[in-house]
N, C-alpha and C positions, 0 to 999 in steps of 0.2 A: 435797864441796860445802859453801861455808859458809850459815851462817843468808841473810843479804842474796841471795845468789845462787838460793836454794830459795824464799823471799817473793816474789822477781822473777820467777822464773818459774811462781808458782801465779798472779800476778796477770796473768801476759803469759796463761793459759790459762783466766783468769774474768773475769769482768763487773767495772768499776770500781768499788768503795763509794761514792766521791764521784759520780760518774755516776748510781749507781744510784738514791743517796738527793736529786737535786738533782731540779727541775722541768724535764725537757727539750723542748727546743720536737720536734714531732714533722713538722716539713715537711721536705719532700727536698731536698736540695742540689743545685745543678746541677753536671751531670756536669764541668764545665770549675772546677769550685771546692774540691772534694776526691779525694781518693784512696779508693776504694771496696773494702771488703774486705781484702784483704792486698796491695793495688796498693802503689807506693814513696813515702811521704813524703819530698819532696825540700824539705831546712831550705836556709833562709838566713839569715844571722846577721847583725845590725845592733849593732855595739856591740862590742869585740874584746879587752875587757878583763878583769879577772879574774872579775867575775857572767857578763860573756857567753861566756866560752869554761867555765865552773862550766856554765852552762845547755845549750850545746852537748854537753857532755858528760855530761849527765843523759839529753837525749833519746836520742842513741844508745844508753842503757840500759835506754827506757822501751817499747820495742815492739821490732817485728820490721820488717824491710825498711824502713830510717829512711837516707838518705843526706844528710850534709852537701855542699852544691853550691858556696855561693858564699858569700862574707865581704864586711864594710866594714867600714871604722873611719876616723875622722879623721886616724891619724897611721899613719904607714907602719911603725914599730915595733911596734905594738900589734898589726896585723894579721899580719906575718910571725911576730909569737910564736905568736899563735892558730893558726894555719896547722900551724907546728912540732909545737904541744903536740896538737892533736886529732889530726895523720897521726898519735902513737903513744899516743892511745887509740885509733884505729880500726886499729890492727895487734896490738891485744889479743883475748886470744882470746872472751873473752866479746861483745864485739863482735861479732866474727865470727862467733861459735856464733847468735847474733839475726839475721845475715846482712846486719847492717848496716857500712857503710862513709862515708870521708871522701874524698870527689873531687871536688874543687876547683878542681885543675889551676891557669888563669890567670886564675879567677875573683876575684880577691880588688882587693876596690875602695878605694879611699882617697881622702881627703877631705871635707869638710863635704859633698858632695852624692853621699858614695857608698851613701847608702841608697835613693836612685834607682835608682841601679844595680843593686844583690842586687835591687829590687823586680820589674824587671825578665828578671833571668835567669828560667829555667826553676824555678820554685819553686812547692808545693803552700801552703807553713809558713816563718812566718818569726820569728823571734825577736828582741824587740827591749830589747837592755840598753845603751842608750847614758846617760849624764849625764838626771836625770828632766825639764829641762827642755825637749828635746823632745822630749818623749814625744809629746803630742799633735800635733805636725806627723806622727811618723814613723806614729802610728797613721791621721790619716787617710789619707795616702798610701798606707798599707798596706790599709784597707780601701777606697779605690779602685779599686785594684790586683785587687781580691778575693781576698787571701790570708788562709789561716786564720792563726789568731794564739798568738802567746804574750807575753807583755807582764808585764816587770818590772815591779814597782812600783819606787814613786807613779808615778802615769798623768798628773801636770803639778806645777807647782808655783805657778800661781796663778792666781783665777777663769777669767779669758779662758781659758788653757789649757782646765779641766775643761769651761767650752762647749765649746768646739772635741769634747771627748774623747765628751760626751753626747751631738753632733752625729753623731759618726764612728760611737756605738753603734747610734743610729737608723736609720741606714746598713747597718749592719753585720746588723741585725736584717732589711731585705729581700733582703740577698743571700745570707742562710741563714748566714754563714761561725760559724766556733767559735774564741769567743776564752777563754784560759784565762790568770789575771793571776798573778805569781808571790806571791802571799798563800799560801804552802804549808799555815799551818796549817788550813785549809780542805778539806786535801789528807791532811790527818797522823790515821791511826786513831784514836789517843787523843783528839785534837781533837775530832773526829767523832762519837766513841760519846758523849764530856761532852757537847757543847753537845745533840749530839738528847735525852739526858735534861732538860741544862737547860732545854732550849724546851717539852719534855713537862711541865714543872712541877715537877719535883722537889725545887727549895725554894719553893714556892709564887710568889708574884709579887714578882718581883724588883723591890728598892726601894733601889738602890744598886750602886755596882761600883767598881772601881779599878783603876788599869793603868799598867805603870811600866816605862821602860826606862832602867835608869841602871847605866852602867858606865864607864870609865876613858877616856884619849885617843884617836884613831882614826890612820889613816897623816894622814899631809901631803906636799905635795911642794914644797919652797919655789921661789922662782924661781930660773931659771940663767941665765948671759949668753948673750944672743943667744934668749933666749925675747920674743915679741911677747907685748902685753897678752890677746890671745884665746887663744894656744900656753896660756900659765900658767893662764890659768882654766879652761883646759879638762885643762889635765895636774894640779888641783890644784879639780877641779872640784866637793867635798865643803864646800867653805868658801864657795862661792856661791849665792845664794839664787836668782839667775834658773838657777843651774844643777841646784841641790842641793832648795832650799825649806826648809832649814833641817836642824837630826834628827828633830823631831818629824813631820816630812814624809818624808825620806829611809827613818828607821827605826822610832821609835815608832809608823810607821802600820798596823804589825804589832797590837801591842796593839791600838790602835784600829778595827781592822778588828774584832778579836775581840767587841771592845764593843759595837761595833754587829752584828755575828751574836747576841750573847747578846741582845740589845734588839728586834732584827727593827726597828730604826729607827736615822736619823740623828740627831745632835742637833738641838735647835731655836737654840740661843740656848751662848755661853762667855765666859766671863770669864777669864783668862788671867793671869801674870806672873812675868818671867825678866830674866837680863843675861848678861855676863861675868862672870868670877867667877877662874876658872882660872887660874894663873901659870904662863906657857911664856917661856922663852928667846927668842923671837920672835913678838910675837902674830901679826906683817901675815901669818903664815904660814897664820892659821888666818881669815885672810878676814873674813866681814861676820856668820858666824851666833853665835847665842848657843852658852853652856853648859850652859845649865841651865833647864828651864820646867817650869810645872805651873800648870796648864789645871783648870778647875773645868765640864765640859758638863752643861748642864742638856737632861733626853731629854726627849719626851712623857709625858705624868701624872705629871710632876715628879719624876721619878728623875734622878737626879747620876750623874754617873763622873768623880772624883776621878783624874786623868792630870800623870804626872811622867815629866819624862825630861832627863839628865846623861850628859856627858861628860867628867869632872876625874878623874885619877889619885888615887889615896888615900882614894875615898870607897866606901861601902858597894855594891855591886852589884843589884838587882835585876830583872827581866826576869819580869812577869807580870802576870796578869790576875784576878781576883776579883771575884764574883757576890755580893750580899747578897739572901736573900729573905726572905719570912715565914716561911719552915720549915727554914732553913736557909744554908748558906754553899756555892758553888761557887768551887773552886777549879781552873779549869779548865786553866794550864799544869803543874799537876802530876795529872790527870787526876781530880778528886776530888771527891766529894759528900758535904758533912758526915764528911769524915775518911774517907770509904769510898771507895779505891783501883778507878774503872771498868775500868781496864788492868791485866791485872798487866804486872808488868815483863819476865818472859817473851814476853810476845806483844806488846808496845811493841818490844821486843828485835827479835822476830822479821817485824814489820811496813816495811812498802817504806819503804825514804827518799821522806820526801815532796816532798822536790827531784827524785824519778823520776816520783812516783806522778804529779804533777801533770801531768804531759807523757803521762802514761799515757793518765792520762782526757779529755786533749784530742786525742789521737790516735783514741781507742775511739772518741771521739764525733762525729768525722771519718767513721771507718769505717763507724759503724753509720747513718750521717743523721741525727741527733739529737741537733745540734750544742749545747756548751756556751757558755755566754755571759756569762761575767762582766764584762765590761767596765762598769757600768752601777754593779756592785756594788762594783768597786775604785776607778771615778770617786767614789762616796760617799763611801768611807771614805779616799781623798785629800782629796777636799773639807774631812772632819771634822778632817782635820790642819793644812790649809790656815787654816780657820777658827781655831785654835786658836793658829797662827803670828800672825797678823793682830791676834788679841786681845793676845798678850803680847808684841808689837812696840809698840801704839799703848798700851796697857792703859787699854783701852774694854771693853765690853761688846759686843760684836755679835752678830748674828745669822746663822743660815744663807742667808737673801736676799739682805740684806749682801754674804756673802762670795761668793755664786756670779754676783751681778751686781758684783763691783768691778769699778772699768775699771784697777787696776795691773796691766799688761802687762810684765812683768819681762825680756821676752824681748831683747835687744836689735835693733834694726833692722839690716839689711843685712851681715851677717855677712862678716868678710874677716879673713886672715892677718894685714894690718899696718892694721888699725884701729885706732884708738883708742878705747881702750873701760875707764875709771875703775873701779876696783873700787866705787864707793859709798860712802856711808854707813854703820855701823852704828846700828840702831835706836836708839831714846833713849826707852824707854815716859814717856810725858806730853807728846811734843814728837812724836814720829812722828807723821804724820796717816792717818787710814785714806784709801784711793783707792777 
């Protein structure tokens, strides 16, 4: 038995960490809302691409009697591969030693309105990794619906969205459901053991931080003939801000989630500034986002979090997060307090992938009524990304009111195959106007 296999199943036989150590609401769910005990989580997947069939195939690792039922995706390719590639995970024997399975049969729905559909089938759980810009459609819909959740991040990619997202929380908080948002380090042991020292005080009161995601190119997918203007943006949907929200939205809001865990707060106020920068062989390929930004948040009682995040080949890498206090330095992606190692590497080693763990503790807390709820907590820390887009697009100064009442509605109206639909603008900081 390897390490991963022996962590998975001490945790499928104890209490969640993250569960254990979160605030859990303690009202009962109604019986038509979860699965009780070791009853069947039946997933449906919204999103059929390579995070959502990743995620699909977490949950079937994360408990016991988990069946995936029914799929969507907008393109009929993307769902026949998902389909292909989870029947031979769930013909694996770990799988099946969990007792869990993939039958689906003729369930798999296609098209812009086939998250209707999964919402519909026979589903406890549904998982939704589609393109981040709608997320908040498919969240409210989903808690409509009264399905328990799992929800990629970013949860929108601009103001209007994150109402809609805070609307669907409010929501979601009287029909008891457990939503758990894929922020995994939240989820990740070492995460975990740092930041509860950090917030314990361990370098006294934190007066600073910094968080940084800079690493090289990402895919692309250019256009093909016989691609309509919405096919392309959606098959190349990482270079679109009404799709994407930028990197600092898409993926730096990793970091940024973390900063606002270490802060117990949102920012109040950011100042921002980025561009292009990058020399590619094709820019139109890489759409309307920038390359490059770094964001200055200013939190409550005037602490800063200094945030950079790059995408150009040839430049230095980083990916991390750093705490400054009075007594000391937290360095919390390499698990560290003043140079003192909280993990050792053996037991980081031997701790659950927290792309499982996550689905663990949103299932446990299914089971037990004592439903998880982050939806609220991943709307913020989209927000802080959001804000931070807005600042070094206009390079203004704005604020968090600002940005959660803008009226830029990025979404586009009335969606169809052969619409017309202009890729945009790219920003111009001095000449953008904020909305």
């Amino acid at each position: 038995m390897t390490d991963r296999q022996q962590s998975r199943r001490d945790f499928l036989k104890t209490s969640s960490l993250a569960a254990a150590g979160a605030a859990l609401t303690t009202s009962m769910i109604p019986s038509n809302v979860h699965a009780a005990g070791d009853d069947v989580i039946k997933v449906g997947l919204i999103g059929c691409g390579g995070r959502g069939t990743g995620a699909a195939d977490n949950v079937l690792h994360a408990a016991k009697n988990v069946q995936i039922v029914a799929l969507g995706d907008a393109f009929q390719d993307r769902a026949d591969g998902c389909k292909r590639r989870l029947e031979e995970i769930g013909n694996g024997e770990d799988v099946k030693g969990l007792g869990n399975k993939v039958d689906v049969g003729d369930r798999v729905f296609v098209g812009l309105d086939a998250y209707e559909k999964v919402l519909k089938s026979d589903i406890n759980y549904v998982i939704l990794a589609t393109p981040p810009g709608f997320r908040p459609i498919h969240l409210q819909a989903a808690v409509a619906a009264g399905k328990n959740i799992f929800t990629e991040k970013p949860v929108g990619v601009d103001g209007p969205g994150i109402r809609k997202v805070l609307d669907a929380y409010e929501d979601s908080k009287k029909k008891n459901l457990a939503i758990v948002a894929g922020t995994q380090r939240r989820h990740q042991l070492g995460y975990l053991e740092t930041m509860k020292q950090l917030r314990d005080g361990a370098i006294g009161n934190i007066v600073a931080a910094r968080v940084y995601w800079n690493q090289g190119l990402l895919w692309n997918h250019p256009r093909q003939p016989g691609w309509s203007d919405l096919v392309y943006q959606l098959r190349n949907w990482y270079y679109f801000v009404w799709l994407c929200g930028d990197q600092i939205v898409e993926q730096h809001v990793h970091n940024l989630d973390v900063a606002n865990w270490g802060l117990g707060s949102h920012p109040i106020r950011a100042v921002g500034m980025g561009g292009r920068q990058r020399s590619v062989p094709n820019p139109k390929d890489y759409g309307q986002i920038f390359d490059h930004m770094a964001v200055d948040y200013e939190y409550p009682n005037g602490v800063h979090v200094m945030s950079m995040c790059r995408q150009i080949d040839g430049c230095e890498g980083n990916v991390s997060e750093t705490f400054i206090g009075t007594r000391g330095v937290c360095k919390a992606n390499e698990y560290k307090i003043n140079d003192s190692r909280i993990l050792s590497r053996q037991q980081d080693k031997a701790s659950t992938d927290p792309y499982i763990q996550e689905h663990t503790d949103l299932i446990e807390s299914i089971r037990t009524g004592k439903p998880l709820n982050e939806l609220k907590q991943v709307a913020e820390t989209t927000l802080t990304a959001i804000l931070g887009r807005m600042s070094t697009y206009t390079g203004q100064a704005l604020t968090w009111d600002q940005a959660l009442n803008s009226k830029e509605d990025t979404m586009p109206a009335n969606l169809g195959w052969d619409m017309s639909l202009p890729e945009g603008p790219i920003a111009v900081p001095g000449k953008t106007k904020f909305v």
